[in-house]
C-alpha positions as CSV (number, residue, x, y, z in Angstrom):
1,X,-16.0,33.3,-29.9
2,X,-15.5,30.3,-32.4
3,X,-15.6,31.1,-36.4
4,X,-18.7,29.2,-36.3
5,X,-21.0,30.7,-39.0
6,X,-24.6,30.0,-37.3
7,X,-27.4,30.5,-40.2
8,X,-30.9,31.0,-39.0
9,X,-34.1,30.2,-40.8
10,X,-37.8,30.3,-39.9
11,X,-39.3,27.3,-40.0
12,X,-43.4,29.0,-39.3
13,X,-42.8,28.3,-35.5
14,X,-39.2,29.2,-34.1
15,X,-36.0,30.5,-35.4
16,X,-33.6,27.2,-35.9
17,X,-30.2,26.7,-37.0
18,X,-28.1,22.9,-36.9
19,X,-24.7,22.6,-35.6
20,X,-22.5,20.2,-34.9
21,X,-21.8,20.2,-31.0
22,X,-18.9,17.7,-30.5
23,X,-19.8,16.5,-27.0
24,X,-22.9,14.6,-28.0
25,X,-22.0,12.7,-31.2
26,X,-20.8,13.4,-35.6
27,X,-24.9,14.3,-35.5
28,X,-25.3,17.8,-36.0
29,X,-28.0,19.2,-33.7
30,X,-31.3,21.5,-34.1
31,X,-30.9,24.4,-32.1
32,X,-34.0,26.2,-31.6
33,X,-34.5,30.3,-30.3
34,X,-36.8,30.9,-28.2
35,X,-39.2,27.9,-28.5
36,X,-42.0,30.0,-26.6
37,X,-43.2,33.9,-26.7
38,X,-41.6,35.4,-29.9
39,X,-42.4,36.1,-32.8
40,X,-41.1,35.7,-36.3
41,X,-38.8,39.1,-36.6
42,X,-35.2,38.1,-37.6
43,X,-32.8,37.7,-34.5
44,X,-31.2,40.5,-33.6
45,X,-26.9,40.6,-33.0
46,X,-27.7,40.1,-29.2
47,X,-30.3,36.9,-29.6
48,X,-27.6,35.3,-32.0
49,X,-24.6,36.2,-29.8
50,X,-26.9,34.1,-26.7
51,X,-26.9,31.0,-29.6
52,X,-22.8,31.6,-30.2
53,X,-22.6,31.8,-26.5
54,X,-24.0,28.3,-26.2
55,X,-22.5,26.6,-29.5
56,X,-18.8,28.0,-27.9
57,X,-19.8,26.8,-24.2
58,X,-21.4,23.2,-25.5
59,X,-18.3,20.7,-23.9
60,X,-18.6,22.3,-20.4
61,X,-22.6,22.7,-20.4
62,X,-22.7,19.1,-21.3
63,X,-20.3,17.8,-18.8
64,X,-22.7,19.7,-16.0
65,X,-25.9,18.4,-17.4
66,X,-24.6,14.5,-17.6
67,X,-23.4,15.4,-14.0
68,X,-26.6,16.5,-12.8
69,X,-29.0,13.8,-14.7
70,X,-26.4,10.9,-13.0
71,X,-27.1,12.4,-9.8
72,X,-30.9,13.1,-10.6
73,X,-31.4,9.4,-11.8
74,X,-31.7,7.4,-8.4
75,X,-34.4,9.6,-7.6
76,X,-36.1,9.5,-11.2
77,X,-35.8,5.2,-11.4
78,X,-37.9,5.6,-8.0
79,X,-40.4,8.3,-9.1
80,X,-41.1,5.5,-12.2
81,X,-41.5,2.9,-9.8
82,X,-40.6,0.2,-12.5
83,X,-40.8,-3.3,-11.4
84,X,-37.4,-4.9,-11.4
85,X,-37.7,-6.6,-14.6
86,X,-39.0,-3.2,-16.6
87,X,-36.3,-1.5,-14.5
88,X,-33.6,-3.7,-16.2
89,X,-35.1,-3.1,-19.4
90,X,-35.9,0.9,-19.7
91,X,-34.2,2.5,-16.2
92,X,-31.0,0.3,-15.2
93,X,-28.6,1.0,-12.4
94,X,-25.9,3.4,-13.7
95,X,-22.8,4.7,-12.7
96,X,-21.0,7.0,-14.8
97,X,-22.0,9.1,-17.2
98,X,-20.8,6.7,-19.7
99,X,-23.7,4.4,-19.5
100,X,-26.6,6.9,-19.0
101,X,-25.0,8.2,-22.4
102,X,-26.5,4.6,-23.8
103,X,-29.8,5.4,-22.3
104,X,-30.0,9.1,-23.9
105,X,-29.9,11.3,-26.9
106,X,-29.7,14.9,-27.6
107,X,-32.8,15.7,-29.9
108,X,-32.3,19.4,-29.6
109,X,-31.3,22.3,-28.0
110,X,-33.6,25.6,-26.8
111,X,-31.8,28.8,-26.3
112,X,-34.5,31.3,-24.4
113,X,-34.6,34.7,-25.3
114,X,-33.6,34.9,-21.5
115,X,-30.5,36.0,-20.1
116,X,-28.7,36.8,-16.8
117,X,-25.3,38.3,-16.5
118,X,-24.6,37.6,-20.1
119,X,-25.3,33.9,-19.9
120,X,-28.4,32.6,-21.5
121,X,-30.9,30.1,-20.2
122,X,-30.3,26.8,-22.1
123,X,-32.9,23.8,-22.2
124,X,-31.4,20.5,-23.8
125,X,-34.4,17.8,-25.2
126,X,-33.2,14.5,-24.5
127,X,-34.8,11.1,-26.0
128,X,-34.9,8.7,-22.8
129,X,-35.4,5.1,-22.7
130,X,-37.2,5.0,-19.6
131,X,-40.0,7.7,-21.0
132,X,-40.5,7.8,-24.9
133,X,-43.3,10.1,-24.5
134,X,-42.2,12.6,-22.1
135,X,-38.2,12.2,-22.7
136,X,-36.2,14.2,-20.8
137,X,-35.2,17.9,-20.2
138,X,-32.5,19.8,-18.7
139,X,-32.5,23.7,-18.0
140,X,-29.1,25.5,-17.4
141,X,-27.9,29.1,-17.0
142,X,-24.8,29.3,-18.0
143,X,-23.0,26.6,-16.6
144,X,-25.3,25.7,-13.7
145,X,-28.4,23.0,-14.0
146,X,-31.8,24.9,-12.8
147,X,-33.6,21.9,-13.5
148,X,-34.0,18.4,-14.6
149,X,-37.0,17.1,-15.6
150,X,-39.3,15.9,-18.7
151,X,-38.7,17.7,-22.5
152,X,-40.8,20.1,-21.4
153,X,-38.2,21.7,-18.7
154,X,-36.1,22.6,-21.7
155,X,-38.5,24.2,-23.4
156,X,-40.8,26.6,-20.8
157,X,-39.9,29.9,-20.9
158,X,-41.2,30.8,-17.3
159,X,-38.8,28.3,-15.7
160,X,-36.2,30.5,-17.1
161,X,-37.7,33.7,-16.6
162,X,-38.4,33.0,-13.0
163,X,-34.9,31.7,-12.6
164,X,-33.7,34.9,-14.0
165,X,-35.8,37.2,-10.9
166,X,-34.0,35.5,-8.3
167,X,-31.1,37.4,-6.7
C-alpha cells in the first residue's frame, strides 16, 4: 500500500477524491466511488481500501487498458465507418500505444462498489477524438479488460456486477 492519503468528499452525487496517477499525465485525476447505486453514507475502510487498491495498481491497469483499446481500435475505426478523409482527421491508423495516447485523455476514473477476489471493478472515462459525445470507456477487474466501449462502459454498475457472477 502507497502512503497516499486519499480524502473523500461528497459532491451531492458520488463520493470523489483527485489524485495524481503518474501513467496518464502531471494532471491529477477525479476518481469517483461508485458512480451508480449508493448512497451518500461515508465509505467504509473496505470501499476506500478498493480506491487504494487502484491508485497503487494505476501503471499496470493502464498498460492493460492501452493494450486492449490498440487492439480494440481496428475494429472500432470500422464500426465508425468514417470516410477516409474524416478517418485521417478524428480515427487515424495507429500503431503503438504512443499515438492512440495523442488521440485520448483520462477524464476520470470509476471505482464500483464491486469486487472479486479482492480486486475491484475499475471503469476509466476517456475523452476520444473520434466520438466527443460518447468518448470512450474501459472496464477492468483487476488487471484484466472486461470491456471496451463508450464512457458509459466505465461507469455501469451491472457490467461489473455481472462480470463478478461468472465463475
Amino acid at each position: 500500500m502507497s502512503d497516499t492519503q486519499l480524502t473523500f468528499s461528497w459532491d451531492d452525487v458520488y463520493w470523489i477524491t483527485e489524485q495524481h496517477l503518474p501513467s496518464w499525465g502531471d494532471s491529477r485525476i477525479t476518481i469517483v466511488f461508485a458512480p451508480e447505486g449508493r448512497d451518500d453514507a461515508p465509505l467504509s475502510d473496505a470501499e476506500v481500501a478498493l480506491v487504494q487498491w487502484t491508485v497503487d495498481h494505476e501503471a499496470s491497469i493502464s498498460e492493460i487498458l492501452l493494450a486492449a483499446v490498440l487492439a480494440e481500435y481496428p475494429a472500432m475505426q470500422e464500426s465508425y465507418g468514417y470516410e477516409p478523409k474524416e478517418l485521417v482527421k478524428y480515427m487515424p491508423n495507429v500503431s503503438s500505444v504512443a499515438e492512440l495516447r495523442q488521440l485520448i485523455a483520462l477524464q476520470s476514473v470509476n471505482v464500483h462498489q464491486v469486487s472479486k477476489a479482492g480486486c475491484p471493478y475499475v471503469g476509466f472515462e476517456l475523452a476520444c477524438r473520434w466520438d466527443e459525445e460518447h468518448g470512450l470507456g474501459v472496464l477492468v477487474h483487476g488487471k484484466r479488460v472486461v470491456a471496451v466501449g463508450g464512457a458509459d462502459t466505465a461507469i455501469l454498475l451491472w457490467m461489473a456486477e455481472e462480470d463478478a457472477e461468472k465463475p
